[in-house]
Structure formats: C-alpha cells, structure tokens
SEVEX-457406 format. One record per atom (N, C-alpha, C): residue in three letters; x, y, z. Coordinates in pm, whole numbers, plus 50000, padded with zeros to 5 digits. Example, Ala and Ser with C-alpha at 12.3 -4.5 7.8 and 13.67 -1.06 7.14 Angstrom:
// residues 2
ALA513194943150780;ALA512304955050780;ALA513204967050780;SER512854977550708;SER513674989450714;SER512905000350787;
This chain:
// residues 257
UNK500864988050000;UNK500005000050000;UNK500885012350000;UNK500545022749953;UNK501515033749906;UNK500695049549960;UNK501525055150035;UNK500995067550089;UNK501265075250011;UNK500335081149999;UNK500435095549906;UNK500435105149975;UNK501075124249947;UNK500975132650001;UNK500455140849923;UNK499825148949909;UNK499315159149846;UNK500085173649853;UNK500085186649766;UNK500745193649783;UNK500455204349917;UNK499155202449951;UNK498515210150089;UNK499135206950200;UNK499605193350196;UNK499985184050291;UNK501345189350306;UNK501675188150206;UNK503725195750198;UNK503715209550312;UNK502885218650229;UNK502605234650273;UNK502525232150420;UNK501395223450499;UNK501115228250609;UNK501795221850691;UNK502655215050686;UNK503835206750766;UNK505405213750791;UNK505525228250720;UNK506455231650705;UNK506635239650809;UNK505315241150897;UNK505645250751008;UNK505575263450957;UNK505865276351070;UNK505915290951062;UNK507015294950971;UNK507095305450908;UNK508125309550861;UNK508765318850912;UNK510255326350843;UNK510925335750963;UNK509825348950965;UNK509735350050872;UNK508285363550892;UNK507045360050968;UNK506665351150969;UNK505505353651017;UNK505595348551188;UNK507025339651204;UNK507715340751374;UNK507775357351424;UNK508655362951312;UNK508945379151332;UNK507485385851421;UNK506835387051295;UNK505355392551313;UNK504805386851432;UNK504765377351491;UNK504255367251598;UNK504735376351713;UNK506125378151692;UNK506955382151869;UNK506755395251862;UNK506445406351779;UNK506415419251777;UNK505035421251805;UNK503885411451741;UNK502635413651807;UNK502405412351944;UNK503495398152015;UNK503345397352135;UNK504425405852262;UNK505085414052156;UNK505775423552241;UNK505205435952253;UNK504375439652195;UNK503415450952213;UNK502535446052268;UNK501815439452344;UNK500815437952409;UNK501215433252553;UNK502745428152572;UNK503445429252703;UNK503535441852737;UNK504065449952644;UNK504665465452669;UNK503095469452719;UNK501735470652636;UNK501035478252688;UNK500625470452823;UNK500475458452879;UNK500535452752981;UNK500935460253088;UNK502215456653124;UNK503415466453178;UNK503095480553230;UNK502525491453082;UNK502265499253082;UNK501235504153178;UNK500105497753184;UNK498725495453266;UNK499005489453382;UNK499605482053411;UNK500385477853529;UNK500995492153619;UNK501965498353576;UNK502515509953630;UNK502215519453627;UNK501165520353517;UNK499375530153560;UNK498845529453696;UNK498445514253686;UNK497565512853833;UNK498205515053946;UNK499765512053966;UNK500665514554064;UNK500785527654097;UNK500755537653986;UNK501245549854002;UNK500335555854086;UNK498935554454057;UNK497605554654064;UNK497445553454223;UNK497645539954261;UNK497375535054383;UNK498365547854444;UNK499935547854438;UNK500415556054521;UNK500515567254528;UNK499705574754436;UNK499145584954419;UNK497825587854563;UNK497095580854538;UNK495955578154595;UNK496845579154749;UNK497235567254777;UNK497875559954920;UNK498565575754987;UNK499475582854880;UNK499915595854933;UNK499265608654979;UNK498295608654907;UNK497235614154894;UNK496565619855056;UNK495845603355037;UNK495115599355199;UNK496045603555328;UNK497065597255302;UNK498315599955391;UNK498135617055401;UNK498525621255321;UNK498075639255332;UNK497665642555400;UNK496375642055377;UNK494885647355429;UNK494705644555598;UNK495215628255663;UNK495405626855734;UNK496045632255880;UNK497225631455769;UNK498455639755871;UNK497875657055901;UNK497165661755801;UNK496615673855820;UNK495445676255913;UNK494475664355880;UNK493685659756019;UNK493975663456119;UNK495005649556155;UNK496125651656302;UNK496255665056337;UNK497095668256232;UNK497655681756309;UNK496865690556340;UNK495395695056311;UNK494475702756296;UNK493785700356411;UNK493645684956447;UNK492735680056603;UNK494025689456726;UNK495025685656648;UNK496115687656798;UNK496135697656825;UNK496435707356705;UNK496785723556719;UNK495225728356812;UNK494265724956764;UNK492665733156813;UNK492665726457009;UNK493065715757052;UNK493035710857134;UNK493495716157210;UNK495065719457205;UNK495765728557278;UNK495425744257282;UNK495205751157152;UNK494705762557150;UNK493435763757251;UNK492595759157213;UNK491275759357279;UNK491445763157402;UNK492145760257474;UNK492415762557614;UNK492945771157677;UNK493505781557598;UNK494435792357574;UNK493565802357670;UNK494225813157711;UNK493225824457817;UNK492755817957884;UNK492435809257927;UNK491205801058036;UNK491915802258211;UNK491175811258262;UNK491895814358389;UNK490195803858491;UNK490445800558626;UNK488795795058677;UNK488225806558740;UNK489355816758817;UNK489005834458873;UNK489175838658817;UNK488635848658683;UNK489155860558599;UNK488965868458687;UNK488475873558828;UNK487935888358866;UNK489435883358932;UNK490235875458966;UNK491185881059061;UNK492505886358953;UNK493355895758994;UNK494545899158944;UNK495445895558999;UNK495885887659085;UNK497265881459173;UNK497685869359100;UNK497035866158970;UNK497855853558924;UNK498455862858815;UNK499285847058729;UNK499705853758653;UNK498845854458502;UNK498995860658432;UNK497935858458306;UNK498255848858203;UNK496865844658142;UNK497205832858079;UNK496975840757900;UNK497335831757781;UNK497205834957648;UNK498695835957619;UNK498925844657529;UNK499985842857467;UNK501675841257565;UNK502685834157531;UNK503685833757659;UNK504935843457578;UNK505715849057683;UNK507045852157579;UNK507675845257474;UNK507935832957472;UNK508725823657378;UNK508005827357253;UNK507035830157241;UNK505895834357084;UNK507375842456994;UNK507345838856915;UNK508615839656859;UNK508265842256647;UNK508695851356604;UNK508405847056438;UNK509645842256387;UNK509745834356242;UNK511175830756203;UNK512025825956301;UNK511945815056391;UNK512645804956461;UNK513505796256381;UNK513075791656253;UNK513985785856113;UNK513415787756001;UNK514205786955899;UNK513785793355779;UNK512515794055752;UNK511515786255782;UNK509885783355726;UNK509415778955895;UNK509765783056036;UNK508965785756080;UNK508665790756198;UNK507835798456275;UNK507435803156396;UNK507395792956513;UNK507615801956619;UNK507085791756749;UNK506175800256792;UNK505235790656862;UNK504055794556912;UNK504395788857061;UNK503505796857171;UNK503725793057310;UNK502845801957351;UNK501775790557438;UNK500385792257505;UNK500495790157638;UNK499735799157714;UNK499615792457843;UNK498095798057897;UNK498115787658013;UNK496075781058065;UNK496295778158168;UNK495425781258259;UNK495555775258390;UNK494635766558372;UNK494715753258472;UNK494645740458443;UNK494785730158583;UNK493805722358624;UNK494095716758726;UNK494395701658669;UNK494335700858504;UNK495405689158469;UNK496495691558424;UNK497805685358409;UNK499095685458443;UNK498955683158248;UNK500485678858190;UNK500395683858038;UNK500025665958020;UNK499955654158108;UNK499625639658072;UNK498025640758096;UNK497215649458091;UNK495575649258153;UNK495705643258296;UNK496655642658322;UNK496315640558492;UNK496055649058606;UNK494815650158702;UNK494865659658809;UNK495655662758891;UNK496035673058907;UNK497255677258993;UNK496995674859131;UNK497885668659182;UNK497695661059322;UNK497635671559404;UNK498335686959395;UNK498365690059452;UNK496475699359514;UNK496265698359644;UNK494445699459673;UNK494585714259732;UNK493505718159660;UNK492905734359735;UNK492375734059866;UNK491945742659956;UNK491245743560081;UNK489885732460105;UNK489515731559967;UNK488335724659965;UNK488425711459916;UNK489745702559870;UNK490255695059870;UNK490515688359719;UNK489895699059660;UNK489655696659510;UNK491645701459437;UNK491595695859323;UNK493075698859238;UNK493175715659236;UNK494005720659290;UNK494645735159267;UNK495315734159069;UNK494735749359063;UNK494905751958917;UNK496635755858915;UNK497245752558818;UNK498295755658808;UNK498395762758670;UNK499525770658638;UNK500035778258468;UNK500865763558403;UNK500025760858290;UNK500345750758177;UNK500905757858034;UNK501945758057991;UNK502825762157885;UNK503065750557808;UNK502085756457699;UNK502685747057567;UNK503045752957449;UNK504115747257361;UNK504625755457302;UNK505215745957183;UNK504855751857038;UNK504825749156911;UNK505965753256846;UNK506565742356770;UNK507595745556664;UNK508225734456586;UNK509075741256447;UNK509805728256402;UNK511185727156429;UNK511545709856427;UNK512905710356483;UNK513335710156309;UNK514575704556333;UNK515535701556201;UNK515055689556124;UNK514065680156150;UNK513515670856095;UNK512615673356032;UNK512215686156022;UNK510945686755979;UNK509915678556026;UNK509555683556171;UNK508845677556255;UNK508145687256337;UNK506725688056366;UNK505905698856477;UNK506545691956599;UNK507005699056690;UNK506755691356789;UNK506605697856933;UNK506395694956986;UNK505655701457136;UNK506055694557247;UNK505945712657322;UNK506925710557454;UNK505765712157552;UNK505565712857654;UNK504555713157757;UNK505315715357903;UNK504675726557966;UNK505565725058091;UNK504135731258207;UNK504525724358351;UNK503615724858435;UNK503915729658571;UNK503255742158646;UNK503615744658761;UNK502635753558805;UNK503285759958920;UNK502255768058996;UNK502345783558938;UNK503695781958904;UNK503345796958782;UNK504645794258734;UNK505215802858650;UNK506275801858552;UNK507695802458628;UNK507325806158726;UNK509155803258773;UNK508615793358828;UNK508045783158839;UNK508165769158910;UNK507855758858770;UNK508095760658654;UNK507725753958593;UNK508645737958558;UNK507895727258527;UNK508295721258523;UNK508045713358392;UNK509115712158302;UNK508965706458172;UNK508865688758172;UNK507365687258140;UNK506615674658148;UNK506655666157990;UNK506825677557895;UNK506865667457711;UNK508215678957689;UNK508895668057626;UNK510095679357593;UNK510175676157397;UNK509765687857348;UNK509535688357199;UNK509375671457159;UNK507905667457208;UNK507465661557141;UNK507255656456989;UNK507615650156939;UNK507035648856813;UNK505515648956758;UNK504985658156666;UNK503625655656642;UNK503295654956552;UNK503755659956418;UNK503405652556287;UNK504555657656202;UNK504925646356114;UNK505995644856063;UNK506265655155902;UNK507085653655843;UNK507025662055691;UNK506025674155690;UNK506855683355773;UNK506195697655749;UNK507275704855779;UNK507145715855614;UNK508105718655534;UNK507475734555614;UNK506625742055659;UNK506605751555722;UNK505465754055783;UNK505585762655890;UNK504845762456037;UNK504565777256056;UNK503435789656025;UNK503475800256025;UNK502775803456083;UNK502585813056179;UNK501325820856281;UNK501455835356257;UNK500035839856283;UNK499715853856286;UNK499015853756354;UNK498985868956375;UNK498125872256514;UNK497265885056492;UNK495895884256553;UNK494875899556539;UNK494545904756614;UNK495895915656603;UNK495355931156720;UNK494485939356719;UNK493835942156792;UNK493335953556813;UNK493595967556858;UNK494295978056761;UNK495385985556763;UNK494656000456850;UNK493346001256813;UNK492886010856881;UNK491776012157000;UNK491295997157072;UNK491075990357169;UNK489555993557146;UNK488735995657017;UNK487635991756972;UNK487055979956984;UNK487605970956993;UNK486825953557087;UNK487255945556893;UNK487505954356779;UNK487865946556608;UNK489255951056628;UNK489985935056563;UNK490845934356521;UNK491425946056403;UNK492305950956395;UNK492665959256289;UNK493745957256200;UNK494595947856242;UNK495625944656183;UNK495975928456193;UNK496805922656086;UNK497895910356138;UNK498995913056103;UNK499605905656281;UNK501305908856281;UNK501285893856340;UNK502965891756289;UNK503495882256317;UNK504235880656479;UNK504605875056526;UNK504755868856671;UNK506155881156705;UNK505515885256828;UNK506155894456855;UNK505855913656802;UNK505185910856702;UNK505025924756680;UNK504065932956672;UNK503075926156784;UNK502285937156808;UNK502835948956862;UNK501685957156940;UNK502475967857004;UNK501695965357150;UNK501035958157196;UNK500215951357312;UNK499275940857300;UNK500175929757373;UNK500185916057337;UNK498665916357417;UNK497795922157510;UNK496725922457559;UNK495735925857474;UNK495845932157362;UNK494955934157210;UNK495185923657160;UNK495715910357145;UNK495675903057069;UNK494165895857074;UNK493855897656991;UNK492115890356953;UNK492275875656924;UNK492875874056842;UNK492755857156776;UNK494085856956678;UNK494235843156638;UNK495345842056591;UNK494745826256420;UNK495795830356387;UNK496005820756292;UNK497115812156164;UNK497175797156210;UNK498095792056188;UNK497845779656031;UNK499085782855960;UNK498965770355848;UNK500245765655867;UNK499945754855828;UNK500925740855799;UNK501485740255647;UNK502465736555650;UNK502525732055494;UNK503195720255476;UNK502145706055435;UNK502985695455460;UNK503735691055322;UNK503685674755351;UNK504515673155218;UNK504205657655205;UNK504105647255134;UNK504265633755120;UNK505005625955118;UNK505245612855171;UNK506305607655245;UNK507125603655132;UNK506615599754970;UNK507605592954871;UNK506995606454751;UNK507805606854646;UNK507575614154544;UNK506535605054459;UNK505205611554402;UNK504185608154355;UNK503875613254180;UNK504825625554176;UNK505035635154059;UNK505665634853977;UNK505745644953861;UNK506885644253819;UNK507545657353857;UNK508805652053880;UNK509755662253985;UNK510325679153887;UNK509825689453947;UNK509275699553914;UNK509465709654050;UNK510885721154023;UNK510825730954129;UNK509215736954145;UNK509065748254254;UNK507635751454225;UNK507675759754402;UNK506535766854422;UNK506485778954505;UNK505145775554571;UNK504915776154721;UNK503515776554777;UNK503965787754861;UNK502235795954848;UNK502045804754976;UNK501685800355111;UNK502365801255204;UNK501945794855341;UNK501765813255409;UNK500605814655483;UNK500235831155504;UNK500935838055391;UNK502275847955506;UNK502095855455437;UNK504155853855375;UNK504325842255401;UNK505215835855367;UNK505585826355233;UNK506575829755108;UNK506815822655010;UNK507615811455010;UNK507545795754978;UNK508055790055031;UNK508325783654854;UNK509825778954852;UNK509765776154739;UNK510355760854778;UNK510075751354687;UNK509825738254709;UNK510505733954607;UNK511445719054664;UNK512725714154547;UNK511885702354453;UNK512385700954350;UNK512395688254271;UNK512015673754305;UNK511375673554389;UNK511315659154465;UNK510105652854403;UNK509135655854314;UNK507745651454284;UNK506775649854396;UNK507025653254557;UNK505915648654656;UNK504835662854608;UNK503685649054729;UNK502715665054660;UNK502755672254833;UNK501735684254778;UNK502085696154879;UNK501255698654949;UNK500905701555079;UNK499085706155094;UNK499265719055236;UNK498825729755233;UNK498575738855279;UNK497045737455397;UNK497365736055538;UNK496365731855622;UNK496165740155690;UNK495215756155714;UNK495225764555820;UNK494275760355950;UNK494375768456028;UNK493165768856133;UNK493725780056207;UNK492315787356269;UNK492355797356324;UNK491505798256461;UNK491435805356544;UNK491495806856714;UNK491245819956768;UNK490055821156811;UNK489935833856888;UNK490785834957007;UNK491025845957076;UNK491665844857198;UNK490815858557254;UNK489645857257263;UNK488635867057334;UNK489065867557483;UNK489465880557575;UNK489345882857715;UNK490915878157726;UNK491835879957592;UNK493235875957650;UNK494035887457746;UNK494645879657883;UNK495175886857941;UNK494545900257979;UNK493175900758002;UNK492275913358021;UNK491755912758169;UNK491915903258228;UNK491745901658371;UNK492545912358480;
C-alpha cells in the first residue's frame, strides 16, 4: 500500500516561517509593553491615591492637635482676681525660629498637668489647685511639629513634662499670625506676626497654616512655590505633593483680667 501526500499536505507541515515568527513576537511584544504599561498606571495610581490619603490625614492630626491645645488658651477658673499670673499668649511666641517657621507658646491655667492628669496637689476644699500650663509649638531640624509642655504653679516653678514632642511628621513650614486690636475698639485691625504687636493684651485671635509634604515622590519632579500666610516658600524637585492646612482661634478676654 503506498501513501500519498498531496501538495497542501507539503505546505502545512512546514511550520511558521521567519516572517510570520517575526510578526508573531512583535505582536506579542506590544501587548506585554502595553501590559506593563497599565500595570505601572495602576501602581502609580494607587500611590498616588495611598499619598494622597496619607496627606489629608496627617493634616487631620495636626488640625485636632493644634485646636486642642489652642482651645484652652486664656482660660483662667478666677478672671475677677489679678494676683495670678495671666494666661494666652507666653514670651517664647517667637516669628522666624527657622527658615519656614514660627514658634508658638500658650499658656492656661489648668488643674490637669500636660499627661491629663489631676494635679495632686488639693485646694482648701480638697479639690486639684489650678496651676500655669505652657505649651509651646515649633519645628525642629527634621521637619517635625513638635511640642513642649511645661507644668507648675506659675512660671518660675515650671516644670517641663513633654520635651519637643514629636507631632506630625514632613512639614516643610509652620506660620502664625496674630489679630490686634490697635485702637482698643473690641475689632481686630491688623495682622502681625509673633512678637510684633504693640500690646500683646489686644491680641484678639490668631492664625496658623501648615505646609505639609508626602512621604515618597508621587510627581513628576518639578521646582515650584507655595504660599503658606504671608510667607513664600519655594519647594525642590522631589515630585511629593504639597498641601497647605490652616486653622484659626479666637483668643477673646486675652490677658484682660
């Protein structure tokens, strides 16, 4: 018996040829590449996003902390007496402490200590005696807020309880202003920066921004300039992104006792 082949039979046994192998790997190398491509889309994407959140967060934070401590600012329990010492703004209030930023320094009388604990020490009536609580805002060299807290019966007894705390990390500048009341009309008339009023007892209210930054570069890396108040801050090549966080604080009845 005798096998025959036909010429179809020849053709389709011969396999791929070098062109149409060629054509094969270039089709399937463009559709890796756009793969790839969409791949480091979604990545970029996600840590875009992930940096993002992180942002907003850290601005959170800092925004609960800063109002927490502020809040408490002027708060005497006798305003009619004058034999203490006064509470609201402290000397250390300082502008330009380092290049991008101010220190801030508050003080409150307080019968909790700077851990929320009641001060052991008891009044006539057996209750916690109020003591002068100093807390006080700034950045170190890490680019870090961080906060000091000190506790006593008035300022020459003070006793430093947080020593520059750390409180939120990557912040590139820390700025305060403050609203006097220059001609003792009960309205603010002006903002000056720490230290330059002309009577720290006119100070009405104050107000502070942040300017943070993101922990990995998300961008494409691009010098570039943010306004933080009334401060220009110019920002390097790194691609992080940037975010500008204020909050502001009356200080009604400061030091008016």
């Amino acid at each position: 018996m005798r096998l025959q082949l036909n010429h179809s039979d020849l053709r389709s046994s011969k396999g791929m040829s070098l062109v149409e192998l060629l054509v094969a790997m270039f089709i399937g190398a463009v559709l890796i590449t756009g793969l790839v491509q969409i791949a480091a889309g979604a990545r970029s994407t996600f840590r875009l996003q992930e940096n993002l959140a992180e942002l907003q967060e850290s601005g959170r934070f800092a925004l609960d902390s800063l109002g927490s401590i502020l809040r408490q600012s002027t708060y005497h329990p006798q305003p009619w007496l004058d034999t203490t010492e006064p509470a609201g703004l402290a000397p250390e209030t300082a502008d330009a402490t380092t290049a991008h930023g101010d220190r801030l320094a508050i003080r409150t009388w307080s019968d909790r200590n700077c851990f929320g604990s009641l001060n052991p020490v008891e009044d006539g009536a057996g209750l916690p005696q109020f003591f002068l609580k100093e807390s006080v805002l700034e950045l170190n060299a890490f680019e870090n807020l961080v906060h000091t807290c000190r506790y006593g019966q008035n300022s020459t007894g003070f006793v430093t309880q947080i020593n520059r705390q750390g409180l939120v990390q990557n912040v590139e500048a820390f700025q305060a202003q403050f609203a006097e009341d220059t001609d003792g009309n009960g309205d603010a008339d002006r903002w000056v920066s720490g230290g330059g009023w002309a009577d720290d007892r006119r100070v009405m209210g104050l107000r502070l921004a942040l300017l943070l930054k993101s922990s990995e570069p998300v961008d494409e890396p691009a010098p570039g300039s943010v306004r933080v108040l009334e401060d220009l801050v110019l920002t390097p090549a790194d691609g992080k992104l940037r975010r500008v966080f204020t909050y502001s604080q009356a200080l009604l009845g400061h030091k008016e006792w």
